[in-house]
N, C-alpha and C positions, 0 to 999 in steps of 0.2 A: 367096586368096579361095575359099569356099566353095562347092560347086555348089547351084544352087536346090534346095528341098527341093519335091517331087514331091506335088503334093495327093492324096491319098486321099478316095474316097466307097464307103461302107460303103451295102450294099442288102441288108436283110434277104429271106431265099427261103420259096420256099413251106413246105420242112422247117425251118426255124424257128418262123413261123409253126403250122405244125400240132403241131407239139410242145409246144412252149414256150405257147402258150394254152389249151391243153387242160389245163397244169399247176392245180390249184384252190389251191396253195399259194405264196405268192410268194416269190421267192427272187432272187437276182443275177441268172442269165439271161435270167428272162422280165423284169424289170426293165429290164433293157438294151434286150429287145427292144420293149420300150413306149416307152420312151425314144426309139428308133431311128424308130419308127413314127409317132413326134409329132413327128419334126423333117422336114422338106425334103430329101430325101436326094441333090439337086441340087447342093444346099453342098456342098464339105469337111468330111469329120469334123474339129471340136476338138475333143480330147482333154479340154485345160484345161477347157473349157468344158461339156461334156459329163460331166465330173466334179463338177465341182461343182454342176450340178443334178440330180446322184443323192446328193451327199455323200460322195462315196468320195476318196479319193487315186488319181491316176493309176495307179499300181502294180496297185491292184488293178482297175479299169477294163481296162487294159489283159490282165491275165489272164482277165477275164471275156471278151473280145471274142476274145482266143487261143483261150480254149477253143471260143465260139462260129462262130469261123471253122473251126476242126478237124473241125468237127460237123457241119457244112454249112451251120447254122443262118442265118450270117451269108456276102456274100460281099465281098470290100475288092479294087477297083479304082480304078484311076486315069483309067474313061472317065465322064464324068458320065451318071448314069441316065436311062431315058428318061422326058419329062415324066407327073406325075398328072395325068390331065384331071378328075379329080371338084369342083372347083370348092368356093363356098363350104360350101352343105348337108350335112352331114355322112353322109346316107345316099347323098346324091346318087351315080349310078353304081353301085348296090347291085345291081340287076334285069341290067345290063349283065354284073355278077359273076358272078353265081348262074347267067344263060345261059351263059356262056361256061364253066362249072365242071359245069355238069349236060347238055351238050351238044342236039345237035340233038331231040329229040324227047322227052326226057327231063324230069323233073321235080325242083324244087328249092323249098327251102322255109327261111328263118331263122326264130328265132321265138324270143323270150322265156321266160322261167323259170317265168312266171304267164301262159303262152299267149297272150302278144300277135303278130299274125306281123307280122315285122320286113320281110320282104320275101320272094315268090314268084313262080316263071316258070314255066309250064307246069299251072297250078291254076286254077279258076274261083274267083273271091272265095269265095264259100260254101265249097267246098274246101280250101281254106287257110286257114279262119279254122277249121274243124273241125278240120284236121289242127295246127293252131297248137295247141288246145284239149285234143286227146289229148297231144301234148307237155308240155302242163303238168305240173310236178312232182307237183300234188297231184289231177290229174284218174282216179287208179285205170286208167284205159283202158290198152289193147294196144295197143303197133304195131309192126310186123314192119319198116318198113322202117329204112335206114342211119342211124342218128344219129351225129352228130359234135357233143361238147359243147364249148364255149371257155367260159372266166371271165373277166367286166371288171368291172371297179365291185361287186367281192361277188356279181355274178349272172349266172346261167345262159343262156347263148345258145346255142340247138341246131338243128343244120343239120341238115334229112332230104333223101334223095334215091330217087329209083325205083333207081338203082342207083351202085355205087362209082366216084367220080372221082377223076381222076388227081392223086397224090400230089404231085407237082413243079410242076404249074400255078401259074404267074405269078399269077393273077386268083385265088388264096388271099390275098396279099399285099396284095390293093386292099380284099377283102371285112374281112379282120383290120383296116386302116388306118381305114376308114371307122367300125367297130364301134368301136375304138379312141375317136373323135372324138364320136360318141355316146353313146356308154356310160362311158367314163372305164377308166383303168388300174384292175386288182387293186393295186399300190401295193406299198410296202414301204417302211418305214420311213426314213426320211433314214440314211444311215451304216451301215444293215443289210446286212450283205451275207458 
């Protein structure tokens, strides 16, 4: 008899995340990581299952996940993660993010490609809808402070902050999942990879 086989749950981290979204061209890793991000990571990874809605053969799944665990990108335990609270709304828990990422006193701001702000903590409305407006790709304006750009759906989401937050924070993870949910994966072809 065989010993039970030991479930696995795969939780993408913040350096996945900040890597692999900032990528503007799609490729097997950030695929994976869309993938990962759209699913319950509560579950067990299937493999099986997990394969065939990317299109790929297990084989190379699994080298994709090899590499992404190498990387830090990704981490594979066998304790289940702890719950998403962000509920149905897909931004829902977005302001929650952006505090906990821009800290105490600090300022943070999402904002779309064509200057819409997605979400801001530390801004008075009129202020972040300005600073949304300078962000825009096509608005000519300066801004001096930190930009962080991610790609979903072919389009530009850009995070500014009064100043640089921490690289390994958890609540990267929640802000990506939720973007993810609204916006749609950059994508990559069925079997591409």
């Amino acid at each position: 008899m065989q010993p039970p086989e030991t479930l696995r749950f795969i939780r993408v981290t913040a350096t996945g995340v900040l890597h692999w979204l900032a990528q503007p061209d799609a490729g097997p890793e950030r695929a994976v990581i869309e993938c990962l991000l759209s699913m319950n990571d509560r579950h067990p990874v299937n493999l099986h299952a997990m394969s065939a809605s990317l299109s790929w053969p297990v084989a190379q799944l699994a080298r994709v996940l090899f590499s992404l665990n190498r990387s830090q990108g990704i981490q594979v335990g066998t304790d289940v993660p702890l719950r998403d609270e962000s509920g149905g709304d897909a931004l829902a828990g977005l302001d929650d993010d952006l505090q906990t990422l821009a800290g105490s006193g600090l300022r943070a701001l999402l904002a779309s490609n064509d200057g819409l702000c997605l979400a801001a903590v530390g801004w008075s409305d009129e202020e972040a809808e300005q600073m949304a407006g300078r962000l825009a790709s096509g608005s000519g304006q300066a801004n001096s402070a930190p930009v962080l750009t991610w790609f979903f759906g072919r389009e530009r989401v850009l995070l500014c902050t009064d100043a640089g937050v921490g690289q390994r924070d958890p609540a990267w993870v929640g802000v990506a999942r939720r973007l993810l949910r609204a916006c749609g994966p950059l994508g990559l072809e069925p079997g591409l990879a």
